[in-house]
C-alpha positions in Angstrom: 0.0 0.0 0.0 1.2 3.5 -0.7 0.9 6.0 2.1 1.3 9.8 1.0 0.2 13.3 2.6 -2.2 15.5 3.3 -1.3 17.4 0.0 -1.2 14.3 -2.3 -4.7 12.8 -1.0 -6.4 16.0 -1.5 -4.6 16.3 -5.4 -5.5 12.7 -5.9 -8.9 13.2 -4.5 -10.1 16.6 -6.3 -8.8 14.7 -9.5 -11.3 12.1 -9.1 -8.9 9.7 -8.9 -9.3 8.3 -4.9 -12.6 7.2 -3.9 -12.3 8.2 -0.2 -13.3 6.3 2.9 -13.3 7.2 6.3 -13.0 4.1 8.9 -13.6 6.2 11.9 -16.6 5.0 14.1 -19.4 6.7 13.0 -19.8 9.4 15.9 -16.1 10.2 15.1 -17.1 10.8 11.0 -20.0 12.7 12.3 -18.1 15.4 14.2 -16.2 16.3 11.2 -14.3 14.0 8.1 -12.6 15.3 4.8 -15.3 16.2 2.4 -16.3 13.7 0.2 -15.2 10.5 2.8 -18.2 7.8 2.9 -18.0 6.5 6.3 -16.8 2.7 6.4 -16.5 2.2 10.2 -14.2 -1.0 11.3 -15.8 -0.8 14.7 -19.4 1.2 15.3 -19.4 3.5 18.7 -20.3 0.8 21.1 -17.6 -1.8 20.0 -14.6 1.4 19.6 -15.5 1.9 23.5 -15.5 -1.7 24.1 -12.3 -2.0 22.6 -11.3 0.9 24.8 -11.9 -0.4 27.9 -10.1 -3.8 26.3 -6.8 -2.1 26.4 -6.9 -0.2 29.5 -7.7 -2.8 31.9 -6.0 -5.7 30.0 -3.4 -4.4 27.8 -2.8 -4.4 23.5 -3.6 -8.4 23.0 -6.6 -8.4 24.7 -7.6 -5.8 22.9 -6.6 -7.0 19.2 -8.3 -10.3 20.1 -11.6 -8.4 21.0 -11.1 -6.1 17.9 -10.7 -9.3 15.6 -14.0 -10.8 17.0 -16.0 -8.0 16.4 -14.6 -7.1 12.8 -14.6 -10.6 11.8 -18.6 -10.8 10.8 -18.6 -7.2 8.6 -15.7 -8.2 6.3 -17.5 -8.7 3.3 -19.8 -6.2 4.6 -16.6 -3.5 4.2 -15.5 -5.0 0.9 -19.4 -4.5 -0.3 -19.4 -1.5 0.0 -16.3 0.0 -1.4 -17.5 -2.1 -4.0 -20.6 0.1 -4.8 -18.9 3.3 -4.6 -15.6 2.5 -6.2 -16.0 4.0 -10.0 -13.8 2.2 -12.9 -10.2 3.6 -12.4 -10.8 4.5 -9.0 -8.1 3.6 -6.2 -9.5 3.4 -2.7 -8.2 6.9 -0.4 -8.1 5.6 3.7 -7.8 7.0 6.6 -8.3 7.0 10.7 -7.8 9.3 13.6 -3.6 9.1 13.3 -3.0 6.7 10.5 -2.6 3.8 12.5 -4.0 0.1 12.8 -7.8 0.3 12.2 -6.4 2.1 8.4 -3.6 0.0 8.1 -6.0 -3.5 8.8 -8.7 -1.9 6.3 -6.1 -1.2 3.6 -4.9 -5.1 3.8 -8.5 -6.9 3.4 -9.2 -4.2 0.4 -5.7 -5.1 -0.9 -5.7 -8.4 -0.1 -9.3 -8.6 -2.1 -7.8 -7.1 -5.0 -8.0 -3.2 -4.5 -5.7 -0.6 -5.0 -4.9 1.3 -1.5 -3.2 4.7 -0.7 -3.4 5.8 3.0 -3.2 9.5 4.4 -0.5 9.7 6.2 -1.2 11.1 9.7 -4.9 10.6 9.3 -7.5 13.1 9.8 -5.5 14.3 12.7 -3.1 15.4 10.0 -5.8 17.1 7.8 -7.0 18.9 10.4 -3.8 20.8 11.0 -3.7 21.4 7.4 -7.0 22.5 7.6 -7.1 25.0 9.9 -3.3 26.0 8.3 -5.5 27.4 5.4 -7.1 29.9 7.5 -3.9 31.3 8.6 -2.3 31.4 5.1 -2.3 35.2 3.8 -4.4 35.5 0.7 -5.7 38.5 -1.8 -9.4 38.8 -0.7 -12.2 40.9 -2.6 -15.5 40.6 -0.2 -18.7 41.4 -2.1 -20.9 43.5 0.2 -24.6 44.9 -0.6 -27.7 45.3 0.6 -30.2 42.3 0.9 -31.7 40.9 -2.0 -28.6 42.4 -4.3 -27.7 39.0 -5.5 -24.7 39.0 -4.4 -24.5 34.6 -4.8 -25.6 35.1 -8.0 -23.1 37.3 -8.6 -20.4 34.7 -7.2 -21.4 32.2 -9.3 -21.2 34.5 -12.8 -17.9 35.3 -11.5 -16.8 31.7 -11.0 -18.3 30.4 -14.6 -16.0 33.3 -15.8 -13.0 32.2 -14.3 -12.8 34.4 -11.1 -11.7 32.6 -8.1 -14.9 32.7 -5.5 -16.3 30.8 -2.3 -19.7 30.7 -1.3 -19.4 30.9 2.5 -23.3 30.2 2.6 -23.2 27.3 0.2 -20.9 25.6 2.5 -22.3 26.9 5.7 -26.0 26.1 4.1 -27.1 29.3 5.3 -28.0 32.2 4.1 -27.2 34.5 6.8 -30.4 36.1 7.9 -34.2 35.1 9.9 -34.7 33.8 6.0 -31.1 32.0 5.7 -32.4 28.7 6.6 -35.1 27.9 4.7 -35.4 25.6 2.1 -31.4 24.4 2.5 -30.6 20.9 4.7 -29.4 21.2 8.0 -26.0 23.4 8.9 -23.1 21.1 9.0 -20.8 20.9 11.7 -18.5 23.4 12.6 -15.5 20.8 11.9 -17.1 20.1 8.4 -17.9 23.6 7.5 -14.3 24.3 8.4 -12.7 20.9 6.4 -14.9 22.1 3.5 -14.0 25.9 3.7 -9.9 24.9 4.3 -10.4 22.8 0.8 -11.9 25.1 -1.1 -9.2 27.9 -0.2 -6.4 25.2 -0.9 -8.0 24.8 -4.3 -7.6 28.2 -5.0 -4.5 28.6 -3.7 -2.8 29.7 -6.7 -5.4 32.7 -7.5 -4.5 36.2 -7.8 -7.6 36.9 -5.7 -10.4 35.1 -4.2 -14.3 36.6 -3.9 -16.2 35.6 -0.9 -19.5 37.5 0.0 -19.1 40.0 2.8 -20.7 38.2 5.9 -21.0 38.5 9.8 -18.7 36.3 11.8 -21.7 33.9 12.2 -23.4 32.7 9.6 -26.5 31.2 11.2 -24.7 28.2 14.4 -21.4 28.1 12.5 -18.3 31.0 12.9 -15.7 31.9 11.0 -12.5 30.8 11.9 -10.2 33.5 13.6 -7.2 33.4 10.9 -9.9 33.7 7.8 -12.0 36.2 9.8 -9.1 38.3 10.5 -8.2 38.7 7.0 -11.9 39.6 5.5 -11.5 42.6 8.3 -9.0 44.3 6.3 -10.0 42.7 2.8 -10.9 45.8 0.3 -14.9 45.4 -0.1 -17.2 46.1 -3.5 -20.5 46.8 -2.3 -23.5 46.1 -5.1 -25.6 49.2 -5.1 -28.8 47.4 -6.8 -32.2 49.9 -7.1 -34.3 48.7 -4.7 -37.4 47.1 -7.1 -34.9 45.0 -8.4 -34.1 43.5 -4.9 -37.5 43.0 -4.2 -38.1 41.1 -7.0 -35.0 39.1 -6.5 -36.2 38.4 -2.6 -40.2 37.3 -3.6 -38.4 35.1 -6.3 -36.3 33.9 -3.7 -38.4 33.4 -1.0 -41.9 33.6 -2.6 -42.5 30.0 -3.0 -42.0 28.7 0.7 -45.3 28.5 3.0 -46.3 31.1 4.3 -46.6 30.3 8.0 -42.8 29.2 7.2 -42.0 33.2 6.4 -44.0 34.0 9.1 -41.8 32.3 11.5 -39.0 34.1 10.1 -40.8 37.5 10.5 -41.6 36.3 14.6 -37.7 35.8 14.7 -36.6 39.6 13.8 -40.3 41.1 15.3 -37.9 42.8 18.1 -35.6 44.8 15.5 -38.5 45.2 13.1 -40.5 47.0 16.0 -44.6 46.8 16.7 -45.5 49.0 13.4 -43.5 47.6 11.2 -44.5 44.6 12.2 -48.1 44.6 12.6 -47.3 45.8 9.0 -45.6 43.0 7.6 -48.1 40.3 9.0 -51.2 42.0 7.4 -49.3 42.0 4.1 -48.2 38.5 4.3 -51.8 37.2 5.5 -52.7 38.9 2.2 -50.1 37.3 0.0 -48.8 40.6 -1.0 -45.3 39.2 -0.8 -43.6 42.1 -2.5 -44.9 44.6 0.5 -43.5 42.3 3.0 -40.1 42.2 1.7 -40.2 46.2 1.3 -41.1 46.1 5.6 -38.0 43.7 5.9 -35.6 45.3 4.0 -36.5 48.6 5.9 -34.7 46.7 8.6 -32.0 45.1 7.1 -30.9 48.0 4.9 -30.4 50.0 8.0 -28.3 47.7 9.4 -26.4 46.9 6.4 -25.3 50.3 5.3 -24.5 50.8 9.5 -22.2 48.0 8.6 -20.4 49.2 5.4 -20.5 53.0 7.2 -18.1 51.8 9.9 -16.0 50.5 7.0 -16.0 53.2 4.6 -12.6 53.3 3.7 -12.4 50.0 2.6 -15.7 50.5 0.3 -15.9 50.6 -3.2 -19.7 50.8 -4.5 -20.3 49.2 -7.6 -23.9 51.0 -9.2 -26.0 47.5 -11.4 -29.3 46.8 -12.6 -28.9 42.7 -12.3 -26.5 39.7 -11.6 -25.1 39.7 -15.1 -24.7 43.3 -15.1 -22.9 43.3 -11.6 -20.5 40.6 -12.9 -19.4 42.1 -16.1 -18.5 45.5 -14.3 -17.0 43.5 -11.8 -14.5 41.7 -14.4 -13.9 45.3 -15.8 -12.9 46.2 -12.4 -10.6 43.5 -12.0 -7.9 45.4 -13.7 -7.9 48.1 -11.5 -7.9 45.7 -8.3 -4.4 46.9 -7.4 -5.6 50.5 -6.9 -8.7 50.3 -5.6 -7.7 53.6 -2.5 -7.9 55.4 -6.1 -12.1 56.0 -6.9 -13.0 55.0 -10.2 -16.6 55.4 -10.8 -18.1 52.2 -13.3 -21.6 53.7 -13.0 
């Protein structure tokens, strides 16, 4: 078997090369694996503790023998399914806690069934430090900033599909960001696996001149930032989408329009504090009514205040960027792209 690092796993991987598997018990892979990793536990939780208490009490035999009785019965169980996940071409990616026996004793059934078999060297322990590496590594960061409802995602991705280096902190943190961010997206990872997937995606763009990420708070809905990332957004030059405000209506009832309403209205109970009484009182009436565009002129009322606050405090890091839509945002935005490296000199792209 061929052991390699962090690095080459992730290379091999991201080429599509490594199916990956993770032979953690499963409440291990559930606090956090490298993204991608199926889980293929040798022992579930119950038999890792049994094992546990195995070696404590009666030393490393006892416990190999134990271990060895309870993986003998899911053998072909573990060889089943790499089976139905391994593509044609496909060499199997392994990996534990430190790279030690459980991925070493999974790597020789696979290999001894016929597989091919590279281990990560160091295990997840050893991604993890490379992980959170990523967030300490100095980068060129743009942050796009706007109001609600600017499009600011859509934006990301226009940039991305024309070659711009981008990550979509809410894609990976399935969150929006606001009362509104969760609905309609699955449940918030981790905060291990929204870092692992975060600490990728910056490695992938490691060699870009400059990376877009939408301006965000430090908390995007349960998960945070990480400190090394965080601290360089709060000094990252910021290009703030000044979008007409129909438009963003639009944008938010398209958005949001098709969810139930007693959904939004659970939203709207969640900021009722900030929105005061009036406003409100206002909101609900429009909703009950289906006038979905009113209700997302009350809301914005609230979160425009406290977005321009934001980018106020900020002001000499802002550069506002007038545009009708997403596609118009993005092709001003590759215009500006040139002039990136002297952005403390105004240029108006109105």
């Amino acid at each position: 078997m061929v052991t390699v690092s962090v690095e080459e796993f992730l290379s091999e991987s991201n080429g599509g090369k490594l199916c990956i598997f993770d032979v953690r018990s499963p409440a291990e892979y559930a606090r956090g694996a490298i993204p991608g990793a199926a889980s293929l536990p040798l022992f579930d939780d119950a038999e890792r503790e049994i094992i546990g208490i195995a070696y404590h009490n009666e030393g490393r035999t006892a416990a190999l023998k134990r271990g060895l009785e309870l993986v003998g019965p899911k053998l072909r169980w573990m060889v089943e399914q790499v089976e139905t996940r391994l593509l044609p071409g496909q060499v199997v990616g392994l990996y534990c806690w430190r790279g030690g026996m459980r991925s070493a004793a999974v790597a020789w059934l696979l290999e001894f069934y016929g597989f091919q078999v590279v281990l990560l060297r160091g295990g997840y322990k050893a991604f993890r430090r490379f992980a959170l590496a990523q967030f300490e590594a100095r980068r060129t960061l743009y942050l796009l900033s706007g109001c609600t409802g600017a499009g600011k995602t859509a934006v990301l991705s226009l940039l991305a599909a024309r070659g711009e280096a981008t990550i979509d902190l809410e894609a990976l943190a399935c969150h929006r960001g606001s009362a509104f961010g969760a609905l309609g997206l699955p449940p918030q990872p981790t905060q291990q696996n929204f870092e692992n997937s975060l600490a990728v995606a910056l490695w992938k763009n490691r060699a870009a001149e400059r990376i877009w990420i939408e301006d965000e708070s430090r908390r995007i809905g349960t998960l945070t930032i990480p400190d090394g990332l965080w601290q360089q957004m709060l000094s990252a030059p910021i290009i703030a989408l000044d979008v007409p405000l129909d438009r963003r209506i639009e944008h938010l009832v398209q958005e949001y329009g098709s969810f139930p309403l007693c959904e939004l209205a659970q939203c709207l109970e969640a900021i009722r504090q900030r929105l005061g009484a009036e406003r409100y009182a206002r909101a609900c009436a429009a909703l009950k009514e289906g006038d979905l565009p009113s209700v997302a002129q009350i809301a914005l009322e609230h979160y425009d205040k406290a977005y321009r606050h934001s980018l106020r405090k900020r002001a000499e890091r802002v550069r506002w960027v007038e545009a009708r839509s997403p596609e118009d945002a993005a092709s001003k935005l590759c215009i500006l792209n040139a002039q990136l490296d002297r952005l403390h000199n105004p240029v108006s792209l109105a």
